[in-house]
TIBAFI-705574 format. One record per residue (C-alpha): residue number from 0; residue in three letters; x, y, z. Coordinates in Angstrom, 2 decimals. Layout:
BEGIN
NUM;ala;X;Y;Z;
...
//
This chain:
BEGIN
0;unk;-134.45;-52.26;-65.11;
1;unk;-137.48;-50.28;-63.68;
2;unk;-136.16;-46.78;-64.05;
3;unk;-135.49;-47.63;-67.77;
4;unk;-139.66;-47.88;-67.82;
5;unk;-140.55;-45.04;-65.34;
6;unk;-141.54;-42.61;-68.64;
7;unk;-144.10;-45.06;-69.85;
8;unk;-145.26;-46.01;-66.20;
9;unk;-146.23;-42.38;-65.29;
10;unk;-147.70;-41.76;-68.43;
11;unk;-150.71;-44.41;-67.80;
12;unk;-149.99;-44.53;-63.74;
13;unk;-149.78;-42.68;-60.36;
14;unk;-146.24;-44.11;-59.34;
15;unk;-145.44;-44.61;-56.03;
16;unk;-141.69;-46.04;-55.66;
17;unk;-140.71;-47.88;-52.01;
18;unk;-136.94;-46.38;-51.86;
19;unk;-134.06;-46.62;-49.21;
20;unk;-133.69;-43.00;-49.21;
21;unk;-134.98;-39.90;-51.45;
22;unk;-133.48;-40.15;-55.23;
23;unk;-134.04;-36.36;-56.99;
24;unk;-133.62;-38.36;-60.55;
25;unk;-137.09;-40.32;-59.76;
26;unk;-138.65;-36.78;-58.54;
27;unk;-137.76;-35.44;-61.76;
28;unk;-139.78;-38.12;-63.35;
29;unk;-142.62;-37.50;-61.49;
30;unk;-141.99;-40.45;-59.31;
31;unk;-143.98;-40.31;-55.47;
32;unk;-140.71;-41.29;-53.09;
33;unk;-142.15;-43.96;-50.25;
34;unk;-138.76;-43.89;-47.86;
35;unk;-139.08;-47.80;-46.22;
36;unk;-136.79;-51.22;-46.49;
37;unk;-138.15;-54.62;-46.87;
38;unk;-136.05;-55.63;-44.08;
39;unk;-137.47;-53.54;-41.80;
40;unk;-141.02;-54.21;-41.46;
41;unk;-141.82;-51.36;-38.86;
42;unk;-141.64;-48.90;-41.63;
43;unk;-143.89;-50.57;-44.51;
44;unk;-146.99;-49.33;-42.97;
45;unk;-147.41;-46.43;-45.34;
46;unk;-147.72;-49.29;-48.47;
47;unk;-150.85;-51.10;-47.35;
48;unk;-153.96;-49.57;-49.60;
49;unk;-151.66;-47.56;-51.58;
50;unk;-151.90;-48.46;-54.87;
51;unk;-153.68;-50.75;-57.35;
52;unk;-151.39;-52.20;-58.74;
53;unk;-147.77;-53.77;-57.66;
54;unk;-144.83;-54.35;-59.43;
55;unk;-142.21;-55.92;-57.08;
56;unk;-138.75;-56.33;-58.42;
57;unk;-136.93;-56.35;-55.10;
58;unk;-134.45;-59.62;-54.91;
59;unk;-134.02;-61.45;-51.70;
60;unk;-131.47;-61.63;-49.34;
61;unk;-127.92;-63.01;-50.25;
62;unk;-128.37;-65.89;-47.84;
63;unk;-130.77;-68.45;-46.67;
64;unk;-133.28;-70.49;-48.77;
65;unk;-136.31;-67.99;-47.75;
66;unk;-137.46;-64.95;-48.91;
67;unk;-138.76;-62.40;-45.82;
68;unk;-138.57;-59.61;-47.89;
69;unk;-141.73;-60.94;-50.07;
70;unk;-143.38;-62.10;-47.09;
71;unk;-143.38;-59.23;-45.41;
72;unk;-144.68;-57.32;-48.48;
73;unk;-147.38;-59.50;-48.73;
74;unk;-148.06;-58.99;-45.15;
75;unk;-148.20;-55.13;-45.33;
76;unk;-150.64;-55.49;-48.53;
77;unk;-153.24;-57.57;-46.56;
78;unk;-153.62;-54.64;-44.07;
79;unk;-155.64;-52.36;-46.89;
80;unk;-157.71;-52.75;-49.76;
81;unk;-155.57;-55.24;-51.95;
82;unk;-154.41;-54.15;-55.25;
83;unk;-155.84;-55.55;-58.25;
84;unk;-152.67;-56.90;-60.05;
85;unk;-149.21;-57.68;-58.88;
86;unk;-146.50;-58.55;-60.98;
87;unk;-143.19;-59.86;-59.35;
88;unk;-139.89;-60.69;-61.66;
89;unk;-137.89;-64.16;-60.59;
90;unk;-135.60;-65.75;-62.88;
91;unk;-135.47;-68.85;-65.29;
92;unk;-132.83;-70.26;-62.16;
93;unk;-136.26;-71.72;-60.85;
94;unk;-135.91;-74.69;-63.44;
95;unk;-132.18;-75.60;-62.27;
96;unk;-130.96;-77.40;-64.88;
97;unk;-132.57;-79.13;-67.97;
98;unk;-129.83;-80.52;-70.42;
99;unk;-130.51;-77.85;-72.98;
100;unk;-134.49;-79.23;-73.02;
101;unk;-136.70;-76.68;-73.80;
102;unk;-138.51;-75.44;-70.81;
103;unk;-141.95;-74.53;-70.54;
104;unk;-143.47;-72.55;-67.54;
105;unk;-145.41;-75.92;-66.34;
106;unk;-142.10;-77.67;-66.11;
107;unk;-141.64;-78.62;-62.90;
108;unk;-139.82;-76.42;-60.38;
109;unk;-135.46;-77.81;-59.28;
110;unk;-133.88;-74.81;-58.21;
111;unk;-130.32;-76.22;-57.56;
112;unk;-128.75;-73.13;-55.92;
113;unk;-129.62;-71.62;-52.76;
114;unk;-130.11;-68.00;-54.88;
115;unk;-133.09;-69.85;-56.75;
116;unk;-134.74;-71.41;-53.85;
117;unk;-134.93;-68.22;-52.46;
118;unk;-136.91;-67.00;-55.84;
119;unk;-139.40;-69.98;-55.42;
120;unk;-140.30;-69.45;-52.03;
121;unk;-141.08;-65.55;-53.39;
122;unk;-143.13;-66.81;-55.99;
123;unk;-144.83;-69.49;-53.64;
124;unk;-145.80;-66.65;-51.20;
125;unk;-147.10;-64.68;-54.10;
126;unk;-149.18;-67.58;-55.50;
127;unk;-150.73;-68.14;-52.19;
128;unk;-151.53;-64.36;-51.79;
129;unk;-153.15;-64.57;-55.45;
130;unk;-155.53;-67.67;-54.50;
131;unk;-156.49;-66.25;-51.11;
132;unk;-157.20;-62.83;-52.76;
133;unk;-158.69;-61.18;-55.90;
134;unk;-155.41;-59.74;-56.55;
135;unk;-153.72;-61.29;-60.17;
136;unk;-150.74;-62.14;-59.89;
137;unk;-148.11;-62.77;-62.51;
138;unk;-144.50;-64.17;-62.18;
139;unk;-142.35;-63.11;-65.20;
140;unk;-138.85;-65.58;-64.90;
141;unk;-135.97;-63.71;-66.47;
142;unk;-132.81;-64.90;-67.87;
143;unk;-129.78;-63.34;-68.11;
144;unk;-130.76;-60.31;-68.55;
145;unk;-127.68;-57.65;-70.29;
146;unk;-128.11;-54.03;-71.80;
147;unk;-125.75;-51.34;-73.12;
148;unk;-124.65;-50.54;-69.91;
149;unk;-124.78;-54.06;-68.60;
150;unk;-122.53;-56.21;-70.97;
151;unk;-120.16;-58.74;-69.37;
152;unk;-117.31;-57.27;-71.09;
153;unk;-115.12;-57.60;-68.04;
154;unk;-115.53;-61.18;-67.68;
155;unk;-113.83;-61.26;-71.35;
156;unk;-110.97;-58.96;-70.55;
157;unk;-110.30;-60.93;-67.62;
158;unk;-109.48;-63.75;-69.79;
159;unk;-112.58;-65.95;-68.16;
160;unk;-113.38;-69.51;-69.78;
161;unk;-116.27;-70.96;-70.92;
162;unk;-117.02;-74.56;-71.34;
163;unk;-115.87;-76.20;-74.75;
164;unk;-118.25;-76.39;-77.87;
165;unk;-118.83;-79.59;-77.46;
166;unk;-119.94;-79.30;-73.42;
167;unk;-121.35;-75.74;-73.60;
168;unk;-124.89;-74.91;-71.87;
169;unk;-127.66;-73.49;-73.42;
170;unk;-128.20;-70.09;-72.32;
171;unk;-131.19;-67.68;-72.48;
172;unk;-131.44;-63.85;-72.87;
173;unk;-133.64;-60.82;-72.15;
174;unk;-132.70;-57.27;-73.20;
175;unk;-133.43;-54.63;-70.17;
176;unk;-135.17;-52.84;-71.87;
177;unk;-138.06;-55.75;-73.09;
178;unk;-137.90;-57.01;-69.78;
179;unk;-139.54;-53.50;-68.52;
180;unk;-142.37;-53.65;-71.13;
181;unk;-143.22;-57.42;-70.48;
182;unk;-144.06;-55.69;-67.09;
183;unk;-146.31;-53.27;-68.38;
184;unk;-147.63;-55.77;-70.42;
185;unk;-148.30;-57.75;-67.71;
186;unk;-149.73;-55.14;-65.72;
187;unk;-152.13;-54.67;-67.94;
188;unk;-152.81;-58.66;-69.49;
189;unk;-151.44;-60.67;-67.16;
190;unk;-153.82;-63.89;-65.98;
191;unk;-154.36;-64.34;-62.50;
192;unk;-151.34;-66.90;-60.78;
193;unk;-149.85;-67.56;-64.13;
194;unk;-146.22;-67.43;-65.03;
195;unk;-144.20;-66.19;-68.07;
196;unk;-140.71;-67.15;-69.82;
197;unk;-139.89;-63.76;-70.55;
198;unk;-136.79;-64.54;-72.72;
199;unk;-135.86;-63.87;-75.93;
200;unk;-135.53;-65.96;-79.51;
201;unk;-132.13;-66.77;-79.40;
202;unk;-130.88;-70.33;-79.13;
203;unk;-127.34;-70.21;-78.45;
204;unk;-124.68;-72.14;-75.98;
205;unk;-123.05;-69.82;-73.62;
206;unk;-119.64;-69.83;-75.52;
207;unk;-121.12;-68.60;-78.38;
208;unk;-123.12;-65.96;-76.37;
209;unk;-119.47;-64.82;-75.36;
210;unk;-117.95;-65.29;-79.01;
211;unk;-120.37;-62.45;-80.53;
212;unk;-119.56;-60.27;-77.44;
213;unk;-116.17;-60.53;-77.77;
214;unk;-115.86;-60.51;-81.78;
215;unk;-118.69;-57.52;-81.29;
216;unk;-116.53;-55.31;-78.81;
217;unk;-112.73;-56.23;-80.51;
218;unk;-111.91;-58.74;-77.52;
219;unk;-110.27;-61.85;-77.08;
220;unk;-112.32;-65.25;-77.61;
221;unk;-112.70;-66.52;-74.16;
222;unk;-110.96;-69.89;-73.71;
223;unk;-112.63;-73.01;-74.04;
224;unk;-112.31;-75.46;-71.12;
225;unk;-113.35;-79.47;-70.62;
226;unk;-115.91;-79.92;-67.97;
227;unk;-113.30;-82.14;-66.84;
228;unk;-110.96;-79.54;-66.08;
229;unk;-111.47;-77.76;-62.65;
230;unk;-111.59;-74.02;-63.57;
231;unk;-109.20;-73.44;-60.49;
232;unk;-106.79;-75.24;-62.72;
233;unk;-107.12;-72.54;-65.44;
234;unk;-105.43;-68.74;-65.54;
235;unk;-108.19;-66.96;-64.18;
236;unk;-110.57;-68.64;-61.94;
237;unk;-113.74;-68.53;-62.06;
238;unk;-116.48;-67.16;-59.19;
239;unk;-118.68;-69.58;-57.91;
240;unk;-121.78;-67.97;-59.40;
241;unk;-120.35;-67.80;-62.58;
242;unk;-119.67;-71.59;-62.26;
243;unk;-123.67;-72.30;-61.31;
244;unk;-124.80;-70.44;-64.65;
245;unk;-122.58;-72.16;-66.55;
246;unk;-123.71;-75.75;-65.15;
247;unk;-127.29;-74.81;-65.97;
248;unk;-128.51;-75.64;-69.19;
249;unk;-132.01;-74.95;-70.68;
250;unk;-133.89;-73.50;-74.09;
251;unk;-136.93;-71.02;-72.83;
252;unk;-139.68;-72.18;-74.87;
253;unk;-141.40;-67.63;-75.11;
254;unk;-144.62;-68.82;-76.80;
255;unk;-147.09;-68.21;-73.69;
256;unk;-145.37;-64.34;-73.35;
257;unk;-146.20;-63.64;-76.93;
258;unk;-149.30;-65.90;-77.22;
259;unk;-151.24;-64.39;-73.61;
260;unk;-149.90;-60.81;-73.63;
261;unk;-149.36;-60.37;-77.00;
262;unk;-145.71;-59.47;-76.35;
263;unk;-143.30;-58.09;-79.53;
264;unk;-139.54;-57.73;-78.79;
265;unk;-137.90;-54.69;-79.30;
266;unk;-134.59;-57.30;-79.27;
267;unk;-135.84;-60.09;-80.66;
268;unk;-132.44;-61.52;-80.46;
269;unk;-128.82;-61.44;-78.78;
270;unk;-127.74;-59.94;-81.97;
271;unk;-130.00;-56.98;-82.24;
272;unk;-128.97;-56.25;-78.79;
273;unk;-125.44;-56.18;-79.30;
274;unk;-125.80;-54.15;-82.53;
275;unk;-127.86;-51.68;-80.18;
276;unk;-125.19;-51.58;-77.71;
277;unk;-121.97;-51.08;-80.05;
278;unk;-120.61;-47.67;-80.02;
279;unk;-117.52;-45.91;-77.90;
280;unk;-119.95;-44.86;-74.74;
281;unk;-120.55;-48.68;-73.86;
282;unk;-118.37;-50.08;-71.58;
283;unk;-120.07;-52.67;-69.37;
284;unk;-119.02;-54.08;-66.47;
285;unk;-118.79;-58.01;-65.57;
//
């Protein structure tokens, strides 16, 4: 999602990239390569008074409830003169699940998988570094976020189910592409330790999400299942992650994204997206 952003970030930015090893596609973009990994802490000193401002989009581990790759961020950034503005993505997870209420950003926090616990201890570390410093941070919680080249289209070959019309969830979207200029427009507006629903206008179940793909890209419906019925009991079964989202139901209520930062979507809606994305070079993967 950052590299789609890199052009505008280097026009009004220095940018310094923390990398695994050297990539010649951010050289070409003018990209400074900082060669270090969060889970190694003895090579992070090169961060600390770097920059002015932060924008961390690294996820946390695959296990645990904790997030050590935030901490020791945070940890490397007290060492120098502290940036002015840090903006860190999480995701809408954070809420667990609200029966298809709509969900402000001062709903209270439920995470109900281990993958969102992990995002609220990031953004409680980041909160605390906020208050104990003049840095301003912002937390922008993401959806499902899908692109051209990041359409679940496999999921729909594979013959998948969703949840019948009558049980679906509530699902919420972000196109890649908006999601990179909320972070420049948080970079630039955000309010110190405030959080933003950075999802977009639709208001659509999952199935239907799923319908418009399908009808969209000329592939089967996927099959409609009763909560009732164990997916295992179905053709294809479904992952375990897969199963989370599709217990999760909420409505992201946007209003404080446009309202604070003055944020206007490129993809206002699912089906501006998916118009976007049609053509014979998209081909996304599940």
């Amino acid at each position: 999602m950052v590299r789609r952003i890199l052009p505008d970030l280097t026009r009004r930015w220095r940018v310094y990239a923390l990398v695994r090893q050297d990539d010649a596609t951010l050289a070409a973009l003018g990209v400074t390569q900082i060669v270090g990994d969060l889970d190694r802490p003895s090579g992070l000193q090169r961060l600390a008074g770097l920059a002015d401002v932060v924008l961390h989009s690294a996820p946390p581990p695959e296990r645990g409830k904790h997030d050590p790759r935030t901490r020791r961020l945070v940890a490397v950034l007290r060492r120098g003169s502290l940036p002015r503005r840090l903006v860190y993505i999480s995701t809408s997870g954070v809420y667990g699940n609200c029966d298809g209420e709509r969900v402000a950003e001062t709903r209270s926090l439920r995470p109900q998988t281990a993958r969102a616990q992990r995002r609220v201890d990031a953004e409680g570390i980041l909160r605390r570094f906020g208050r104990e410093s003049n840095c301003r941070v912002s937390i922008l919680r993401a959806p499902g976020i899908y692109a051209a080249d990041r359409l679940p289209l496999d999921r729909l070959r594979k013959g998948l189910p969703v949840w019948r019309a009558d049980e679906d969830s509530y699902t919420n979207h972000i196109h890649a592409e908006d999601l990179g200029r909320a972070c420049i427009a948080a970079l630039r507006r955000g309010r110190a330790n405030r959080t933003y629903n950075v999802s977009d206008d639709s208001d659509l179940p999952m199935g239907e999400w799923f319908d418009k793909l399908a009808d969209a890209f000329d592939l089967p419906r996927p099959p409609r299942v009763s909560r009732e019925v164990s997916p295992r009991d179905t053709p294809s079964e479904l992952p375990q992650t897969q199963l989370s989202f599709m217990n999760e139901s909420r409505r992201l209520d946007n209003r404080r994204l446009k309202r604070e930062l003055g944020f206007r979507f490129r993809y206002p809606t699912v089906d501006a997206g998916i118009a976007a994305a049609k053509g014979p070079s998209c081909s996304g993967s599940g």
